[in-house]
VEXMI-93124 format. One record per residue (C-alpha): residue number from 0; residue in one letter; chain; y, z, x. Coordinates in steps of 0.5 Angstrom, whole numbers, plus 2048, in hexadecimal, padded with zeros to 3 digits. Layout:
N
 num residu chaine   Y   Z   X
 NUM      a      A   Y   Z   X
...
***
This chain:
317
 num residu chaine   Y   Z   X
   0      x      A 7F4 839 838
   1      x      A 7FA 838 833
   2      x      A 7F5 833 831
   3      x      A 7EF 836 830
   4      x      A 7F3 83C 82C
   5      x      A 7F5 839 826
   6      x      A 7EF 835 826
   7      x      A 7EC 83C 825
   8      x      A 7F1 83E 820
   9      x      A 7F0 837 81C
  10      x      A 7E9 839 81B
  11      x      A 7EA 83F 819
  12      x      A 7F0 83D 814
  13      x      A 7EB 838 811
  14      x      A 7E5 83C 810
  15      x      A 7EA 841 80C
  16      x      A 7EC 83B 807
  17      x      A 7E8 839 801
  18      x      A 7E5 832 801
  19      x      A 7E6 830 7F9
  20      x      A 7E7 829 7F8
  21      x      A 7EE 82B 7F5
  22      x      A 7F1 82D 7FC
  23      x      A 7F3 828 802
  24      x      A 7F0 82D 807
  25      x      A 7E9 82A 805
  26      x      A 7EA 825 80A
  27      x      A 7EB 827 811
  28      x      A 7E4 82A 812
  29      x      A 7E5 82E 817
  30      x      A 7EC 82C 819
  31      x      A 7F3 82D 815
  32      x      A 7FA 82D 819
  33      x      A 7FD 833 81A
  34      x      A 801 832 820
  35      x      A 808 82F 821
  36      x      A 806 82A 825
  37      x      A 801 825 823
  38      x      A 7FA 826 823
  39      x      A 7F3 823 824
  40      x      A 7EF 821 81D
  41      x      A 7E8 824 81D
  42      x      A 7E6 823 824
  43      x      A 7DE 821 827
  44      x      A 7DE 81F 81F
  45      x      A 7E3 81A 81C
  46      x      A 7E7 81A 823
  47      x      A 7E2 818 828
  48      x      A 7E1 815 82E
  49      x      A 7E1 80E 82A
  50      x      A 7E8 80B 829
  51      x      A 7EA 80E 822
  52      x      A 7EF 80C 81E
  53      x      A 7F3 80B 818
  54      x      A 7F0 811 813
  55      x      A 7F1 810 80B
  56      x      A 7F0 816 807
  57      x      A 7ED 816 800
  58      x      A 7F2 819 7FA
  59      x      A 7EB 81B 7F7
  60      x      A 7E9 81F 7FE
  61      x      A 7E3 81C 7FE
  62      x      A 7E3 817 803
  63      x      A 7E6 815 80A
  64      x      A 7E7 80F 80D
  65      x      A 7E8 80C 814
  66      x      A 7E8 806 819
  67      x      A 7E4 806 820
  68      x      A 7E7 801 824
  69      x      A 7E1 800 829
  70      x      A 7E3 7F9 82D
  71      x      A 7E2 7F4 82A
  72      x      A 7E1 7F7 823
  73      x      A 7E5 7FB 81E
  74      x      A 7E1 7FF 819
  75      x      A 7E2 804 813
  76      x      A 7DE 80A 813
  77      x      A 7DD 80E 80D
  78      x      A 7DC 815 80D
  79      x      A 7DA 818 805
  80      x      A 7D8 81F 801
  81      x      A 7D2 81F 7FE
  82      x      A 7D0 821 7F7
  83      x      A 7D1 829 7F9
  84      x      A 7D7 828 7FC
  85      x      A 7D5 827 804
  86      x      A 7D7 822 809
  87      x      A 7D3 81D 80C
  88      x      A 7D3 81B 813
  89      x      A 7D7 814 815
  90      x      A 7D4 80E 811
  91      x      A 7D6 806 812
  92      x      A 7DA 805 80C
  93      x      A 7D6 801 806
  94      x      A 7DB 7FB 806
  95      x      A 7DC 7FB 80E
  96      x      A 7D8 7FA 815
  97      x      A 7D6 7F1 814
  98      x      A 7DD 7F0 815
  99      x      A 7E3 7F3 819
 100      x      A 7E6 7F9 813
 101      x      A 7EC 7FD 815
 102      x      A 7F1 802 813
 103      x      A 7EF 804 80C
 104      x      A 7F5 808 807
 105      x      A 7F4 80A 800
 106      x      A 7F8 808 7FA
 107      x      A 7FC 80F 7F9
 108      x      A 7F6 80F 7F2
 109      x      A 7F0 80E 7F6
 110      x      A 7EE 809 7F2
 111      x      A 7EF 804 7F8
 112      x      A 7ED 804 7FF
 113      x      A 7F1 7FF 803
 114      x      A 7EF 7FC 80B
 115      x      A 7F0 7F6 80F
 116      x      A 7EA 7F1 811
 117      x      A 7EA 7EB 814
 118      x      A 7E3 7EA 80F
 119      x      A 7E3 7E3 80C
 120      x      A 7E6 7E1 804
 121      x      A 7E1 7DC 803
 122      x      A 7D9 7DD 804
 123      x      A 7DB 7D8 80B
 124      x      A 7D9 7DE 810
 125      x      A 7DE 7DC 814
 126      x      A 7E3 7E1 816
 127      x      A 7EA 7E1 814
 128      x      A 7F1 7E4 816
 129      x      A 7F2 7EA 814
 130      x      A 7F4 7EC 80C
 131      x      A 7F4 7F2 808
 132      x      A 7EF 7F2 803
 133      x      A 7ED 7F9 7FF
 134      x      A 7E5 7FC 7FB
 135      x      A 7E7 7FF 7F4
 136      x      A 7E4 806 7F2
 137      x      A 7DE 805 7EE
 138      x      A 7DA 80A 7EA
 139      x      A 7D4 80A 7F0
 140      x      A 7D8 808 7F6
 141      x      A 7DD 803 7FA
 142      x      A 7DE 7FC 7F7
 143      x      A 7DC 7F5 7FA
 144      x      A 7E4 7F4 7FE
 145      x      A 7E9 7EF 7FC
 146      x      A 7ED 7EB 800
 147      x      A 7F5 7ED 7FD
 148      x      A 7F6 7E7 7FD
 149      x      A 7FD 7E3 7FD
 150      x      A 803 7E4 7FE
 151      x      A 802 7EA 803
 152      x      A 7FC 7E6 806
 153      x      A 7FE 7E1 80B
 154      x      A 7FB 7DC 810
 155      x      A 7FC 7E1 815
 156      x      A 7FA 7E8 816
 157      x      A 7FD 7EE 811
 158      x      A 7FB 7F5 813
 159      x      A 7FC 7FC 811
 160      x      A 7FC 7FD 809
 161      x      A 800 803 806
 162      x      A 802 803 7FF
 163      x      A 807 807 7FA
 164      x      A 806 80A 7F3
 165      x      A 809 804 7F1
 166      x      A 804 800 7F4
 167      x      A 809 7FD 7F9
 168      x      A 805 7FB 7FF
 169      x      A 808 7FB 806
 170      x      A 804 7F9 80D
 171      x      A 805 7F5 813
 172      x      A 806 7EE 814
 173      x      A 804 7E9 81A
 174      x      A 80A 7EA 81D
 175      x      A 80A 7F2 81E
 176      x      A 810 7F3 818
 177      x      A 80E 7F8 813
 178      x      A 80E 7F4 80C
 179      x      A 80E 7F6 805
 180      x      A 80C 7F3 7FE
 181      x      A 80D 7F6 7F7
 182      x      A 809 7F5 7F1
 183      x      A 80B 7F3 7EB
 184      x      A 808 7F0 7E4
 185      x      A 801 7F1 7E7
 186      x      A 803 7EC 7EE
 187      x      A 805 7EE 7F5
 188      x      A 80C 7EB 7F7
 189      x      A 80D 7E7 7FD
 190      x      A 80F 7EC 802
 191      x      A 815 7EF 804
 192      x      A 816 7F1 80C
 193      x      A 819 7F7 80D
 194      x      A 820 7F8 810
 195      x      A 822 7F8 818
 196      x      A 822 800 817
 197      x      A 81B 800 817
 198      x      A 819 7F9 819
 199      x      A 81C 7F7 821
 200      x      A 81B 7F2 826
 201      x      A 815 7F6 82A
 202      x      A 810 7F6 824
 203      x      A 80E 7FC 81F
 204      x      A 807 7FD 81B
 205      x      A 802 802 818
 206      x      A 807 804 812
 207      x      A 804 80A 80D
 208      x      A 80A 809 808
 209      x      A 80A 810 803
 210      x      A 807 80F 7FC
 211      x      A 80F 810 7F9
 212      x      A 811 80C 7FF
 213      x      A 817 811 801
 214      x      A 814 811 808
 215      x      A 810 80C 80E
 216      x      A 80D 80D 815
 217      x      A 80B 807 818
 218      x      A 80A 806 820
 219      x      A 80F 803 824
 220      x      A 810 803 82C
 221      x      A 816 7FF 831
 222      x      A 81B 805 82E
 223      x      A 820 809 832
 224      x      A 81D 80F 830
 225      x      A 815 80B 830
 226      x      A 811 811 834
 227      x      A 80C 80D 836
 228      x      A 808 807 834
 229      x      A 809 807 82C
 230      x      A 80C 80D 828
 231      x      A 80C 80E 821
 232      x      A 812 80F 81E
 233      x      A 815 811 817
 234      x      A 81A 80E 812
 235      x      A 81C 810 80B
 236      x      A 81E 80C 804
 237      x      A 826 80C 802
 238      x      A 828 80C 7FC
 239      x      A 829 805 7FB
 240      x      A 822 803 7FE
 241      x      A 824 802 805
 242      x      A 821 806 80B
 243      x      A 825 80B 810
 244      x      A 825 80B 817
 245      x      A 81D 80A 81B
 246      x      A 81D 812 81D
 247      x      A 817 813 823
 248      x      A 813 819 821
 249      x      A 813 81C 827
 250      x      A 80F 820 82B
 251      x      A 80A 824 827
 252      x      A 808 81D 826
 253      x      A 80A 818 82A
 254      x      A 807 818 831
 255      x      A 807 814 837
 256      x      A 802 810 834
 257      x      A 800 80C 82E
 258      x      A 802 80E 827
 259      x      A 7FF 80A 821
 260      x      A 7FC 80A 81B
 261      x      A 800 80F 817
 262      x      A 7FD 812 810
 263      x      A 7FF 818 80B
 264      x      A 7FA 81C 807
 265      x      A 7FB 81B 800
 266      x      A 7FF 821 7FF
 267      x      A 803 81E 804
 268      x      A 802 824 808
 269      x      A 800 822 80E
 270      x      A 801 81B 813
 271      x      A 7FD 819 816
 272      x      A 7FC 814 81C
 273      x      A 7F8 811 823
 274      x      A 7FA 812 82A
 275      x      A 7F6 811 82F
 276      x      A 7F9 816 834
 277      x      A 7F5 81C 837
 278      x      A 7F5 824 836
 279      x      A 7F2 824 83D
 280      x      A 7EC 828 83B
 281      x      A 7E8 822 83E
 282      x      A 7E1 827 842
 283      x      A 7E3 825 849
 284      x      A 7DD 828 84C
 285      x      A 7D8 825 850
 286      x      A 7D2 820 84D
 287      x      A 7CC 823 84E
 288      x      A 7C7 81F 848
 289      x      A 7C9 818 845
 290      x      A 7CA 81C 83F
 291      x      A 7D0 820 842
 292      x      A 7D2 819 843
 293      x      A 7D1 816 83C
 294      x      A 7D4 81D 838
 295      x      A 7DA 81D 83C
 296      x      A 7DB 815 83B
 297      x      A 7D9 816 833
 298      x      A 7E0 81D 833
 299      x      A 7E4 81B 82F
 300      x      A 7EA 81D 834
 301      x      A 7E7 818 839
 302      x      A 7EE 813 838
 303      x      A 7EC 80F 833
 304      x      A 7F0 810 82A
 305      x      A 7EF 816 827
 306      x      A 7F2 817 820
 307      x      A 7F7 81D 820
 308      x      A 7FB 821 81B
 309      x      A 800 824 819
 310      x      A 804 828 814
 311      x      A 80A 824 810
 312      x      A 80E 82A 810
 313      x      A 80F 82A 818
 314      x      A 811 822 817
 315      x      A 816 823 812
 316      x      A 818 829 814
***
Protein backbone atom coordinates (compact mmCIF):
# COMPACT_ATOMS: atom_id res chain seq x y z
CA UNK A 1 0.00 0.00 0.00
CA UNK A 2 2.94 2.18 1.00
CA UNK A 3 3.72 1.58 -2.72
CA UNK A 4 1.19 2.14 -4.56
CA UNK A 5 0.93 5.78 -2.28
CA UNK A 6 3.80 7.24 -3.39
CA UNK A 7 3.53 5.87 -6.91
CA UNK A 8 0.36 8.27 -6.63
CA UNK A 9 2.07 11.17 -5.44
CA UNK A 10 4.69 10.83 -7.77
CA UNK A 11 2.08 11.37 -10.44
CA UNK A 12 0.85 14.19 -9.09
CA UNK A 13 4.11 16.04 -8.24
CA UNK A 14 5.40 15.32 -11.71
CA UNK A 15 2.31 16.71 -13.26
CA UNK A 16 2.65 20.02 -11.43
CA UNK A 17 6.25 20.57 -12.73
CA UNK A 18 7.10 22.51 -15.59
CA UNK A 19 8.74 20.36 -18.87
CA UNK A 20 11.35 23.03 -20.32
CA UNK A 21 14.45 21.58 -21.26
CA UNK A 22 16.15 23.75 -18.75
CA UNK A 23 15.06 21.77 -15.63
CA UNK A 24 16.10 17.98 -14.91
CA UNK A 25 12.49 17.18 -14.04
CA UNK A 26 11.99 16.63 -17.91
CA UNK A 27 13.47 13.40 -17.78
CA UNK A 28 11.33 11.09 -15.52
CA UNK A 29 8.37 10.90 -17.65
CA UNK A 30 6.09 10.11 -14.94
CA UNK A 31 8.27 9.08 -12.27
CA UNK A 32 10.43 11.27 -10.11
CA UNK A 33 11.82 9.99 -6.40
CA UNK A 34 10.45 11.44 -3.50
CA UNK A 35 10.80 9.02 -0.94
CA UNK A 36 13.72 8.04 1.46
CA UNK A 37 14.26 4.87 -0.07
CA UNK A 38 15.00 4.24 -3.49
CA UNK A 39 12.37 4.00 -6.03
CA UNK A 40 11.64 2.45 -9.38
CA UNK A 41 12.17 4.61 -12.83
CA UNK A 42 9.41 5.02 -15.21
CA UNK A 43 7.82 1.69 -14.31
CA UNK A 44 5.84 -0.49 -17.83
CA UNK A 45 8.30 2.20 -19.67
CA UNK A 46 12.01 2.26 -19.31
CA UNK A 47 11.65 -0.26 -16.40
CA UNK A 48 9.88 -3.13 -18.02
CA UNK A 49 9.61 -6.47 -18.00
CA UNK A 50 13.05 -6.91 -19.84
CA UNK A 51 16.49 -6.79 -18.01
CA UNK A 52 16.87 -2.84 -18.03
CA UNK A 53 20.07 -1.57 -17.02
CA UNK A 54 22.51 1.24 -17.04
CA UNK A 55 20.58 4.35 -17.87
CA UNK A 56 22.49 7.65 -19.08
CA UNK A 57 20.84 11.13 -19.04
CA UNK A 58 21.60 13.83 -21.75
CA UNK A 59 22.86 17.34 -20.17
CA UNK A 60 20.56 18.68 -22.92
CA UNK A 61 17.35 16.75 -21.89
CA UNK A 62 16.75 15.67 -24.64
CA UNK A 63 17.71 12.12 -25.00
CA UNK A 64 17.84 9.09 -22.91
CA UNK A 65 20.02 6.10 -23.31
CA UNK A 66 19.81 2.48 -21.75
CA UNK A 67 21.00 -1.17 -22.28
CA UNK A 68 18.57 -4.19 -22.51
CA UNK A 69 20.42 -7.46 -21.63
CA UNK A 70 18.27 -10.27 -23.41
CA UNK A 71 20.64 -13.53 -23.17
CA UNK A 72 22.87 -13.67 -25.34
CA UNK A 73 22.68 -9.89 -26.52
CA UNK A 74 23.23 -6.56 -24.93
CA UNK A 75 21.43 -3.51 -26.64
CA UNK A 76 21.28 0.28 -26.29
CA UNK A 77 18.10 1.60 -26.47
CA UNK A 78 17.22 5.20 -27.04
CA UNK A 79 14.62 7.07 -26.34
CA UNK A 80 14.45 10.98 -28.09
CA UNK A 81 12.22 14.34 -27.95
CA UNK A 82 10.91 15.22 -30.89
CA UNK A 83 11.05 18.82 -32.62
CA UNK A 84 8.04 19.89 -30.36
CA UNK A 85 9.45 18.67 -27.42
CA UNK A 86 7.60 14.92 -27.06
CA UNK A 87 9.04 11.86 -26.01
CA UNK A 88 9.18 9.23 -28.32
CA UNK A 89 8.92 5.36 -27.30
CA UNK A 90 11.92 3.28 -27.00
CA UNK A 91 14.15 2.66 -30.18
CA UNK A 92 17.30 0.82 -30.95
CA UNK A 93 20.05 3.24 -30.66
CA UNK A 94 21.48 4.16 -34.45
CA UNK A 95 25.20 2.84 -33.59
CA UNK A 96 23.81 -0.61 -31.67
CA UNK A 97 21.66 -3.57 -32.32
CA UNK A 98 24.55 -5.56 -35.01
CA UNK A 99 26.79 -6.19 -31.97
CA UNK A 100 26.44 -6.67 -28.47
CA UNK A 101 26.48 -2.66 -26.96
CA UNK A 102 26.29 -1.84 -23.24
CA UNK A 103 26.55 0.68 -20.49
CA UNK A 104 26.16 4.15 -22.26
CA UNK A 105 27.53 7.29 -20.11
CA UNK A 106 27.88 10.81 -21.08
CA UNK A 107 30.88 12.95 -21.49
CA UNK A 108 29.77 15.77 -18.57
CA UNK A 109 29.42 18.22 -22.02
CA UNK A 110 27.27 15.81 -23.84
CA UNK A 111 29.22 16.02 -26.85
CA UNK A 112 30.07 12.44 -26.20
CA UNK A 113 28.30 9.16 -25.58
CA UNK A 114 30.45 6.46 -24.17
CA UNK A 115 29.76 2.40 -24.32
CA UNK A 116 30.96 -0.83 -24.19
CA UNK A 117 30.79 -3.42 -27.35
CA UNK A 118 32.66 -6.41 -28.34
CA UNK A 119 31.83 -4.87 -32.25
CA UNK A 120 34.98 -5.51 -34.45
CA UNK A 121 37.94 -2.53 -34.84
CA UNK A 122 38.67 -3.81 -38.34
CA UNK A 123 36.01 -4.40 -41.24
CA UNK A 124 36.80 -8.62 -40.37
CA UNK A 125 33.25 -8.96 -38.72
CA UNK A 126 34.56 -11.22 -36.35
CA UNK A 127 33.55 -10.11 -33.02
CA UNK A 128 36.18 -8.82 -30.50
CA UNK A 129 36.44 -8.64 -26.60
CA UNK A 130 35.08 -5.92 -25.04
CA UNK A 131 36.32 -2.27 -25.49
CA UNK A 132 35.00 1.32 -24.88
CA UNK A 133 34.32 3.08 -27.98
CA UNK A 134 32.03 6.29 -28.05
CA UNK A 135 29.68 8.42 -31.30
CA UNK A 136 30.21 12.22 -31.22
CA UNK A 137 27.30 14.63 -31.49
CA UNK A 138 27.00 15.79 -35.04
CA UNK A 139 24.56 18.51 -36.12
CA UNK A 140 21.90 15.61 -37.62
CA UNK A 141 22.74 12.99 -35.10
CA UNK A 142 24.96 10.36 -33.46
CA UNK A 143 28.28 9.86 -35.28
CA UNK A 144 29.83 6.23 -36.63
CA UNK A 145 31.74 4.77 -33.17
CA UNK A 146 35.32 4.90 -32.52
CA UNK A 147 37.10 2.47 -30.74
CA UNK A 148 39.25 4.76 -27.76
CA UNK A 149 41.96 2.80 -28.52
CA UNK A 150 45.25 2.14 -26.48
CA UNK A 151 46.45 2.36 -23.85
CA UNK A 152 42.89 1.71 -22.08
CA UNK A 153 41.95 -0.82 -24.71
CA UNK A 154 43.48 -3.96 -24.16
CA UNK A 155 43.47 -7.56 -25.53
CA UNK A 156 41.20 -8.18 -22.79
CA UNK A 157 37.71 -7.17 -21.84
CA UNK A 158 37.52 -3.13 -20.49
CA UNK A 159 34.02 -2.29 -19.25
CA UNK A 160 31.78 0.60 -17.86
CA UNK A 161 33.36 4.03 -19.01
CA UNK A 162 32.71 7.25 -16.71
CA UNK A 163 34.36 10.21 -17.45
CA UNK A 164 35.50 13.91 -15.31
CA UNK A 165 35.31 17.52 -16.31
CA UNK A 166 38.82 17.09 -16.84
CA UNK A 167 38.23 14.07 -19.32
CA UNK A 168 39.78 11.64 -16.76
CA UNK A 169 38.22 8.22 -17.65
CA UNK A 170 37.74 5.48 -15.18
CA UNK A 171 36.25 2.05 -16.14
CA UNK A 172 36.59 -1.69 -15.14
CA UNK A 173 39.41 -3.85 -16.14
CA UNK A 174 39.31 -7.57 -17.11
CA UNK A 175 40.11 -8.48 -13.68
CA UNK A 176 37.12 -6.70 -12.00
CA UNK A 177 39.55 -3.67 -10.28
CA UNK A 178 38.25 -0.52 -11.10
CA UNK A 179 41.18 1.57 -13.25
CA UNK A 180 41.51 5.19 -14.18
CA UNK A 181 43.40 7.32 -16.90
CA UNK A 182 43.85 10.88 -17.15
CA UNK A 183 44.36 13.04 -20.02
CA UNK A 184 46.95 14.91 -20.94
CA UNK A 185 48.37 16.78 -24.55
CA UNK A 186 45.50 15.33 -26.29
CA UNK A 187 46.41 11.48 -25.32
CA UNK A 188 45.11 9.16 -22.45
CA UNK A 189 47.85 7.92 -20.33
CA UNK A 190 48.41 4.49 -19.13
CA UNK A 191 45.87 3.60 -16.57
CA UNK A 192 46.22 3.90 -12.70
CA UNK A 193 44.48 1.01 -10.46
CA UNK A 194 42.70 2.84 -7.77
CA UNK A 195 43.96 1.88 -4.04
CA UNK A 196 42.81 -1.17 -2.00
CA UNK A 197 40.35 1.54 -0.29
CA UNK A 198 38.32 0.79 -3.27
CA UNK A 199 39.64 -2.02 -4.93
CA UNK A 200 39.78 -5.45 -2.83
CA UNK A 201 40.25 -9.22 -3.44
CA UNK A 202 36.69 -9.94 -4.13
CA UNK A 203 36.31 -7.57 -7.24
CA UNK A 204 34.38 -4.15 -7.90
CA UNK A 205 32.89 -2.92 -10.97
CA UNK A 206 30.18 -0.27 -12.48
CA UNK A 207 32.04 2.70 -11.22
CA UNK A 208 30.06 6.23 -12.39
CA UNK A 209 32.92 8.71 -10.76
CA UNK A 210 31.30 12.34 -10.51
CA UNK A 211 32.12 15.14 -13.04
CA UNK A 212 34.80 17.26 -10.41
CA UNK A 213 35.71 13.63 -9.32
CA UNK A 214 34.99 14.40 -5.57
CA UNK A 215 32.76 11.16 -5.21
CA UNK A 216 32.52 7.31 -6.73
CA UNK A 217 29.81 4.53 -6.73
CA UNK A 218 30.90 1.58 -7.72
CA UNK A 219 29.44 -2.14 -6.75
CA UNK A 220 31.42 -4.71 -4.72
CA UNK A 221 30.00 -7.66 -2.90
CA UNK A 222 32.06 -10.57 -0.01
CA UNK A 223 32.15 -7.39 2.47
CA UNK A 224 31.44 -7.74 6.04
CA UNK A 225 28.37 -5.32 5.76
CA UNK A 226 27.66 -6.84 1.86
CA UNK A 227 23.49 -7.13 2.14
CA UNK A 228 23.32 -9.50 -0.61
CA UNK A 229 24.80 -10.52 -3.90
CA UNK A 230 26.30 -7.21 -4.86
CA UNK A 231 25.78 -3.43 -3.37
CA UNK A 232 26.84 -0.18 -4.24
CA UNK A 233 29.09 1.32 -2.12
CA UNK A 234 30.58 5.18 -2.05
CA UNK A 235 33.75 6.61 -1.46
CA UNK A 236 35.06 10.20 -1.48
CA UNK A 237 38.19 12.17 -2.85
CA UNK A 238 40.80 13.46 -0.26
CA UNK A 239 42.69 16.33 -0.62
CA UNK A 240 45.91 14.65 -1.78
CA UNK A 241 44.03 12.35 -4.36
CA UNK A 242 43.46 9.23 -2.69
CA UNK A 243 40.07 8.01 -1.74
CA UNK A 244 38.30 7.42 1.67
CA UNK A 245 36.98 4.18 3.15
CA UNK A 246 34.16 2.27 0.38
CA UNK A 247 30.91 3.07 2.63
CA UNK A 248 27.82 0.83 1.79
CA UNK A 249 25.01 2.82 0.64
CA UNK A 250 22.71 1.30 2.83
CA UNK A 251 19.40 0.09 2.74
CA UNK A 252 17.53 2.79 0.87
CA UNK A 253 19.40 1.42 -1.78
CA UNK A 254 20.96 -1.90 -1.36
CA UNK A 255 18.89 -4.62 -1.00
CA UNK A 256 19.26 -8.38 -0.72
CA UNK A 257 19.62 -8.56 -4.44
CA UNK A 258 21.86 -7.26 -6.98
CA UNK A 259 22.63 -3.49 -7.31
CA UNK A 260 24.54 -2.24 -10.31
CA UNK A 261 25.29 0.21 -12.79
CA UNK A 262 24.95 3.09 -11.07
CA UNK A 263 24.72 7.00 -12.84
CA UNK A 264 23.90 10.74 -11.95
CA UNK A 265 21.59 13.29 -13.48
CA UNK A 266 23.48 15.78 -14.97
CA UNK A 267 22.89 18.04 -12.19
CA UNK A 268 23.99 15.49 -10.01
CA UNK A 269 20.77 15.19 -8.17
CA UNK A 270 19.95 12.18 -8.57
CA UNK A 271 21.75 8.37 -8.88
CA UNK A 272 20.69 6.18 -10.35
CA UNK A 273 21.01 2.44 -10.50
CA UNK A 274 19.80 -1.59 -11.60
CA UNK A 275 18.52 -3.98 -9.26
CA UNK A 276 16.90 -7.09 -9.93
CA UNK A 277 14.71 -7.22 -6.76
CA UNK A 278 11.26 -7.32 -6.50
CA UNK A 279 8.51 -4.80 -5.07
CA UNK A 280 6.18 -7.68 -4.44
CA UNK A 281 3.59 -6.33 -6.81
CA UNK A 282 3.68 -9.30 -8.86
CA UNK A 283 -0.78 -10.18 -10.08
CA UNK A 284 -0.68 -13.44 -8.08
CA UNK A 285 -4.11 -14.16 -9.70
CA UNK A 286 -5.18 -17.24 -11.22
CA UNK A 287 -4.60 -17.29 -15.33
CA UNK A 288 -7.49 -17.53 -17.19
CA UNK A 289 -6.35 -16.48 -20.87
CA UNK A 290 -2.65 -16.75 -22.59
CA UNK A 291 -2.81 -13.06 -22.47
CA UNK A 292 -2.97 -13.08 -18.65
CA UNK A 293 0.18 -15.10 -18.87
CA UNK A 294 2.12 -13.07 -21.14
CA UNK A 295 1.08 -9.57 -19.52
CA UNK A 296 2.18 -10.99 -16.13
CA UNK A 297 5.40 -12.22 -17.90
CA UNK A 298 6.01 -8.95 -19.62
CA UNK A 299 5.37 -6.53 -15.53
CA UNK A 300 8.19 -5.02 -14.83
CA UNK A 301 8.16 -6.59 -11.04
CA UNK A 302 8.50 -9.94 -12.50
CA UNK A 303 12.15 -10.58 -11.24
CA UNK A 304 14.00 -9.34 -13.57
CA UNK A 305 16.54 -5.58 -13.55
CA UNK A 306 14.78 -2.54 -13.39
CA UNK A 307 16.48 0.78 -13.14
CA UNK A 308 15.62 2.63 -9.71
CA UNK A 309 16.33 6.22 -8.46
CA UNK A 310 16.93 8.06 -5.84
CA UNK A 311 17.55 11.49 -4.40
CA UNK A 312 21.76 12.24 -3.60
CA UNK A 313 20.50 14.24 -0.85
CA UNK A 314 19.47 10.87 1.22
CA UNK A 315 22.83 9.40 0.21
CA UNK A 316 24.68 11.93 1.37
CA UNK A 317 23.00 12.78 3.89
Amino acid sequence: MKIIINLLLICILFASCKTDNTKIVDFYIGALNIADSAMIYCPNLISSGLNDRDLALSPDSSEIFYCILEEPHFTIVQIKKDKNGKWGKPQIAPFSGKFDDCEPMFSPDGKRLYFCSNRPVDNSGKEKDYDIWYVEKTATGWGNPVNIGAPINTKNNEFYPSVTNNQTLYFTSASMKIMKSRFQDGKYLEPELLSDSINTKVGEYNAVVAPDESFLIYTSHGWPDDKGQGDLYISFSKLDGTWTKAKNLGNGVNSQFTEMSPSLSPDGKYLFFASNRSLNLNDRSPNHSFDEIQKKALHFDNGRFNIFCIDMKTILK
